[in-house]
C-alpha positions in Angstrom: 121.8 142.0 -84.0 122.6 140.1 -87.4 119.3 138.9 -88.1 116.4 140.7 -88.6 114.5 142.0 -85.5 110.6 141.6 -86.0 107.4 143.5 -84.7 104.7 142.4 -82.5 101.6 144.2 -81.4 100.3 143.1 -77.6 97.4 141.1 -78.8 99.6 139.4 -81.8 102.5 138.3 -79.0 99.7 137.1 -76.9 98.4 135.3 -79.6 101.7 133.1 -80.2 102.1 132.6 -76.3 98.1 130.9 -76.8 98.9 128.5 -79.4 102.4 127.8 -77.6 100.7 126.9 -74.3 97.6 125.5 -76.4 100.4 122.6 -77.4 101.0 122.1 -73.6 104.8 123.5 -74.2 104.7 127.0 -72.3 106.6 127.8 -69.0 106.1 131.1 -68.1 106.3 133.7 -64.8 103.3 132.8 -62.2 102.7 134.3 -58.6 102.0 131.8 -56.4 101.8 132.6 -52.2 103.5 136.1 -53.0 106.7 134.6 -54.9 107.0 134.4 -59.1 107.8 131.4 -60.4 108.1 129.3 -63.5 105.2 126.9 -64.4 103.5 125.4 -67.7 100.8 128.0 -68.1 97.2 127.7 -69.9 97.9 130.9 -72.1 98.7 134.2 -71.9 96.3 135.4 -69.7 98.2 133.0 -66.7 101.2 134.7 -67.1 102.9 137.5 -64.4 104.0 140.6 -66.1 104.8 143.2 -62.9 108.2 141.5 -61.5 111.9 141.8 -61.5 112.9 138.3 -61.3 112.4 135.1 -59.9 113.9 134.4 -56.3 114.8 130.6 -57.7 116.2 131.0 -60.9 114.8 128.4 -63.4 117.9 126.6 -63.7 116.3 123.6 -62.5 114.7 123.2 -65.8 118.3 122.2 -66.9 119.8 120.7 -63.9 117.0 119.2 -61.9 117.8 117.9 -58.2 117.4 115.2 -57.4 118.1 113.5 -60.7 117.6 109.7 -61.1 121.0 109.1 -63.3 120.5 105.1 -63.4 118.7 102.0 -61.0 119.5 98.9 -60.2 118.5 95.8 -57.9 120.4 94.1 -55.4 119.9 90.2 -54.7 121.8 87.6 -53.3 124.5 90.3 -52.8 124.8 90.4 -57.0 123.7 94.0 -58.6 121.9 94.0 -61.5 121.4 97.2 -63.7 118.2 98.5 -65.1 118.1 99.6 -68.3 119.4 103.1 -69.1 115.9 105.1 -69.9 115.4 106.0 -74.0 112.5 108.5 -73.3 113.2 112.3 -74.8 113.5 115.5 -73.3 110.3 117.3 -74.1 109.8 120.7 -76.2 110.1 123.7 -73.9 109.1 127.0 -74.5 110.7 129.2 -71.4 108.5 132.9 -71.8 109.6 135.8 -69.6 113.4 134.6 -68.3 115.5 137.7 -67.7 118.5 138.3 -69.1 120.6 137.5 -66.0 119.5 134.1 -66.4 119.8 133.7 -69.8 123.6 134.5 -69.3 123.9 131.7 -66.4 122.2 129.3 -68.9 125.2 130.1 -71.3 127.7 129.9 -68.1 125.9 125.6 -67.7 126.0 125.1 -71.3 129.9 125.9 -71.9 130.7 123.8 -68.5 128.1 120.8 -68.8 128.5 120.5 -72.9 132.5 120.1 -73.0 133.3 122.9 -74.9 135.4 124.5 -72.0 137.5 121.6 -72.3 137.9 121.1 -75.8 136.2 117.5 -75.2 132.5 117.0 -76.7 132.7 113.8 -75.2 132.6 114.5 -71.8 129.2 116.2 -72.3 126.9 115.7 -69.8 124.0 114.2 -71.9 120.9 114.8 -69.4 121.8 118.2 -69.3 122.2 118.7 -73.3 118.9 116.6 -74.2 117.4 119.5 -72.4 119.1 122.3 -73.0 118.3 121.5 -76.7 115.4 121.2 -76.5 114.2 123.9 -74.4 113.4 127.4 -76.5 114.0 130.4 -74.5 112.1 134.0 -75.1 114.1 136.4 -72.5 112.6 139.8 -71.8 114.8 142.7 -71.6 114.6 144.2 -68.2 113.7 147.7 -67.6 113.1 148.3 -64.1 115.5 146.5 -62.2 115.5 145.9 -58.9 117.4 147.2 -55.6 119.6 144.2 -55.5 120.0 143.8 -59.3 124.1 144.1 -60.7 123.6 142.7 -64.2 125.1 146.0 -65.4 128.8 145.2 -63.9 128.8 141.8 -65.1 127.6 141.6 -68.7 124.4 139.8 -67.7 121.9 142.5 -68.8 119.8 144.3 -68.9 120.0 143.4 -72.9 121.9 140.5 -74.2 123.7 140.1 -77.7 123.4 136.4 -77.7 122.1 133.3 -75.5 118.6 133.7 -76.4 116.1 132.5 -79.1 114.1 135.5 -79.0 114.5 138.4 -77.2 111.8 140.6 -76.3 111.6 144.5 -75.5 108.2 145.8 -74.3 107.9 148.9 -75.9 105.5 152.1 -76.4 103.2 150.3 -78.6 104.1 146.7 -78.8 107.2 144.6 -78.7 110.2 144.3 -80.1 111.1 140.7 -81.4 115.1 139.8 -81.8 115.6 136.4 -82.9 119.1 135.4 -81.2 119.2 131.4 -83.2 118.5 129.6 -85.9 115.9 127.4 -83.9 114.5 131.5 -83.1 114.2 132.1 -87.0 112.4 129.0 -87.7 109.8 129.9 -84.8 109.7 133.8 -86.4 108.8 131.6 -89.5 106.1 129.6 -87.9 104.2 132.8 -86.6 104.7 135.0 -89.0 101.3 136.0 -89.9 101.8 137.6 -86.5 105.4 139.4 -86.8 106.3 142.4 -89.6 109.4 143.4 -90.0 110.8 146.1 -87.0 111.1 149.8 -88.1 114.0 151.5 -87.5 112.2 153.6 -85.0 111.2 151.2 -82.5 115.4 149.6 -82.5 115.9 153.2 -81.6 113.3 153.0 -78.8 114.7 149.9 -77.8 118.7 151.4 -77.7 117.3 154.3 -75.8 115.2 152.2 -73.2 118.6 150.0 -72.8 120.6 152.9 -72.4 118.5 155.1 -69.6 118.4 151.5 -67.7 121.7 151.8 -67.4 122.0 155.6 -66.5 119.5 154.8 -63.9 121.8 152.1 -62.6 125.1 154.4 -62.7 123.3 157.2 -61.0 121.2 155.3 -58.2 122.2 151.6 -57.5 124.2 151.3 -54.2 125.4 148.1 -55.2 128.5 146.7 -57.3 129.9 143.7 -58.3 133.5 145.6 -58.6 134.8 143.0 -60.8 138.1 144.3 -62.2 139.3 144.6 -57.9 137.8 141.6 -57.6 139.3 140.3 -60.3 143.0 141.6 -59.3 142.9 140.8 -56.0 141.8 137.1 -56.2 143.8 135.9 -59.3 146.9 137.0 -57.6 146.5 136.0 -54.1 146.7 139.2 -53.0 143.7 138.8 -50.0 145.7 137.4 -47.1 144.1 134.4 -45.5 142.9 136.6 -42.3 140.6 138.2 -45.0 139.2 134.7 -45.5 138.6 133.8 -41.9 137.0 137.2 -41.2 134.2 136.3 -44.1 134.0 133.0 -43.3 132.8 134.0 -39.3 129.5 135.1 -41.4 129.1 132.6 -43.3 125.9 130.7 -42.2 127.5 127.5 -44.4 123.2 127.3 -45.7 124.0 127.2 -49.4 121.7 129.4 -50.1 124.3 131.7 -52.3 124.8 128.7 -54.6 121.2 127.5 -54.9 119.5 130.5 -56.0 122.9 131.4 -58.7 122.2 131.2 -62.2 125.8 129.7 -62.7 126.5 127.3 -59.8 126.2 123.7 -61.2 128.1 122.0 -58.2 126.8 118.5 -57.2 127.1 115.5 -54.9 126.0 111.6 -56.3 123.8 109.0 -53.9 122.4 105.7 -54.1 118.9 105.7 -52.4 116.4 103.8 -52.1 113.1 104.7 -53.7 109.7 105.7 -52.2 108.0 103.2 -55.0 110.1 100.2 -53.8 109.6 100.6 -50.3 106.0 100.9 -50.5 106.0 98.2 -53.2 106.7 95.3 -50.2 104.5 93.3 -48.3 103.8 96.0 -45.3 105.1 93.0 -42.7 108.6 93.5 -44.9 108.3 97.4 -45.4 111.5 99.1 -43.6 112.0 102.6 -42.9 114.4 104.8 -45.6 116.2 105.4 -42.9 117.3 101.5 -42.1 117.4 101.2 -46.2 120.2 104.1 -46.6 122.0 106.5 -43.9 122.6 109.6 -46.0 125.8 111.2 -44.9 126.2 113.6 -41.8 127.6 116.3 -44.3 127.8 116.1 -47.8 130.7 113.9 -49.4 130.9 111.9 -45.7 130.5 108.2 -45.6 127.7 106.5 -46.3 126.5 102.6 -45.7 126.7 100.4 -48.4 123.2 99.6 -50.5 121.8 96.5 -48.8 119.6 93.8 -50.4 116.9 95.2 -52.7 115.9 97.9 -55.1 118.4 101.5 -55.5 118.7 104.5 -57.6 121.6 106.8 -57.7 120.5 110.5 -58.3 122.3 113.6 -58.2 121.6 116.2 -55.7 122.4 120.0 -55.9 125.6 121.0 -53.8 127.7 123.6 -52.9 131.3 124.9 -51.9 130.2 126.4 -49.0 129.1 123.3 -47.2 131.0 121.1 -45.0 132.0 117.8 -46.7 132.2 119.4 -49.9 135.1 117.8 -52.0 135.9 115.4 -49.3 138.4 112.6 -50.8 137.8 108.8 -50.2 140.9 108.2 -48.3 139.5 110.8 -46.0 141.4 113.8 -46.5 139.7 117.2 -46.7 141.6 120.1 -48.1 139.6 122.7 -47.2 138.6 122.7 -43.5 137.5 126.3 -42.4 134.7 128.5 -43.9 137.4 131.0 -44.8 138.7 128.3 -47.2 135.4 127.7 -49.0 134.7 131.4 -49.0 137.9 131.9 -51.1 137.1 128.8 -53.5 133.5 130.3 -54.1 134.5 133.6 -55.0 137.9 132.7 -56.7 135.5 130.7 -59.0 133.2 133.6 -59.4 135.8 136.3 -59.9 139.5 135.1 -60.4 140.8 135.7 -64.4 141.7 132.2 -64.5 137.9 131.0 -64.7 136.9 134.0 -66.3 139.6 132.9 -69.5 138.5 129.1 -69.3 134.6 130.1 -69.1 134.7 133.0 -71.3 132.7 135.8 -68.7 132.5 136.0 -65.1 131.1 133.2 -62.7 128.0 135.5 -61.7 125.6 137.4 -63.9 124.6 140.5 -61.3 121.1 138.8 -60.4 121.9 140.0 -57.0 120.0 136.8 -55.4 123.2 135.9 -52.9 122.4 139.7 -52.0 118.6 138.9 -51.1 118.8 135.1 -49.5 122.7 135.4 -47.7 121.6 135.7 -43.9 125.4 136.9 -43.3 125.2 139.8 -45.5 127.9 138.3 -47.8 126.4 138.6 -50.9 129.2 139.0 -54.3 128.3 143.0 -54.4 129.8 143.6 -50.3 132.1 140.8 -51.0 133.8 142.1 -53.7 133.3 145.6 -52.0 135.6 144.4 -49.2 138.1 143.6 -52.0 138.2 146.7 -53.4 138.9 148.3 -49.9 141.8 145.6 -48.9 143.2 146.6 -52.1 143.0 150.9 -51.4 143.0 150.3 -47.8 139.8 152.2 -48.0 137.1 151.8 -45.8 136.4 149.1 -43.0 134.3 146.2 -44.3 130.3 146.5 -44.3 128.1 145.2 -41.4 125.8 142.6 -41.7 123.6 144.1 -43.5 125.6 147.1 -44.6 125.6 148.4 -47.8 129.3 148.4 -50.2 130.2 152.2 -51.6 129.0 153.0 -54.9 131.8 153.2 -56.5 131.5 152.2 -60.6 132.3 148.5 -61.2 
């Protein structure tokens, strides 16, 4: 662990939760219309404790969509630009993340910071004023659910690093890991209610660790078979008719990439704002529509900003969609669904991103498994790879199942 782990009774841990959400900081697990979400909670007797995991995973704290990047004003055919914003990311305590997404938040952070390329200057500084300034307490998960891979992927269910503090709910209390410096400073600032762990309850937590992964070994019907996966992308050894086969089940929704923990993908468009057009004299007011024609499919044409008031925000995208990485002199190198299935899952599971981002492009959340209305989820994907690789068994049905063979 290399610092030293710390002890909290129920009643002390829901004492710091109080004073964090006392300072209007707190984000922490809701249920809200049957679903668990993330919200700024009142104390700690708002917050959800029975659930898995989020369906959305709160990487929106960190990469928000849309996202106002700059505005500017258009008159007389001249643009003039606003003034870049100055105001500061606020302090965020995150309560109650799982472990999964604590990894993806690593996965954003190595991409979105530089580091993968060496170049701290081509950080992307929205995303950094928040990431620094957002504290996360992750909870070690001990009943995952039927969907959850975190076990083949190094994303859980206990983490070495990644978090401020991590927290294991044990026998008697909890079990307190700072994983930062900025964790040790807030250990320091509550430590009237932390003591130092015993040796006993590391051992509990080891033990509790360890039979969640049994459990998984024994009973989970789902892998991410990552070393086939692995193999079989970074060589080139799936022959396009592979592609074209998963491609006829992809819906092209999106819906893998919006709920992943380490899909940052995104397209750029000028708008015009809801405050300017209701800002004009209502005999002027013009639809959004007649002020911008978003494209057909994302990266497609667009008109060009007319007289008046514009932002340009980014928007959350995605491989899978049509338009995606289409070139301004209107070429389009990947055409079919086949080919965007393969750039998806090349980036999730070929070595070559794997060495650049340091750990796999997916966590084992196991959300593509829940939302993918083809049944293509990472787990039957990579499945199917395995099986092209054997020449095992035929692929799984819509909604079939992949063996449960160990990742």
């Amino acid at each position: 662990m290399g610092r030293e782990a710390r002890w909290a009774s129920p009643a002390d841990l829901d004492a710091v939760l109080d004073e964090l959400a006392a300072s209007g900081s707190l984000l922490a697990p809701v249920r809200r219309a049957g679903e668990v979400v993330f919200e700024r909670v009142d104390g700690a007797a708002a917050i959800c404790r029975d659930y898995v995991n989020t369906l959305a995973p709160p990487k929106d704290l960190l990469l928000p969509s849309p996202e106002r990047l700059l505005g500017y004003r258009i008159a007389d055919g001249r643009p003039e630009l606003e003034p870049a914003g100055t105001a500061a990311s606020p302090e965020t305590v995150l309560f109650g993340v799982r472990s999964c997404d604590v990894a993806g938040f690593e996965y954003l952070d190595r991409f979105l910071s530089g580091e993968v390329f060496g170049r701290p200057d081509l950080a992307d500084g929205p995303f950094r004023a928040r990431r620094e300034a957002l504290t996360v307490l992750s909870v070690v998960c001990q009943q995952p659910g039927p969907t959850c891979m975190c076990v083949c992927c190094e994303g859980g269910p206990a983490l070495e690093h990644g978090y401020d503090w991590q927290l294991t709910a044990l026998g008697d209390g909890w079990l307190v890991e700072p994983g930062s410096d900025k964790g040790e400073r807030l250990a320091g600032r509550f430590a009237r209610r932390l003591s130092t762990a015993l040796p006993e309850a590391i051992r509990e937590q080891q033990e509790r660790v360890q039979a969640v992964v049994a459990h998984f070994d024994r009973f989970s019907t789902r892998r991410v078979q990552t070393m086939a996966g692995s193999r079989m992308t970074s060589t080139g050894r799936l022959v396009p008719a592979f592609w074209e086969r998963l491609g006829e089940r992809c819906f092209e929704c999106g819906g893998c990439a919006f709920v992943c923990p380490t899909c940052y993908c995104f397209n750029v468009a000028d708008v015009s704002p809801p405050c300017a057009v209701e800002a004009q004299e209502p005999e002027e007011r013009v639809t959004r529509a007649e002020r911008f024609s978003p494209p057909a499919v994302p990266g497609g044409a667009t008109t060009s900003p007319a007289e008046g008031v514009w932002e340009r925000v980014r928007l959350r995208d995605c491989c899978q969609l049509p338009g995606f990485v289409r070139q301004a002199g209107g070429g389009y190198p990947r055409w079919t669904t086949g080919e965007r299935c393969l750039t998806r899952f090349f980036h999730k599971l070929s070595w070559q991103f794997h060495e650049r981002m340091g750990r796999l492009g997916c966590t084992g959340c196991g959300r593509c498994a829940i939302v993918c209305p083809g049944g293509i989820g990472i787990d039957v994907v990579s499945t199917e790879m395995t099986e092209a690789l054997t020449g095992g068994a035929k692929p799984a049905g819509r909604h079939g199942a992949p063996s449960a063979g160990k990742a």
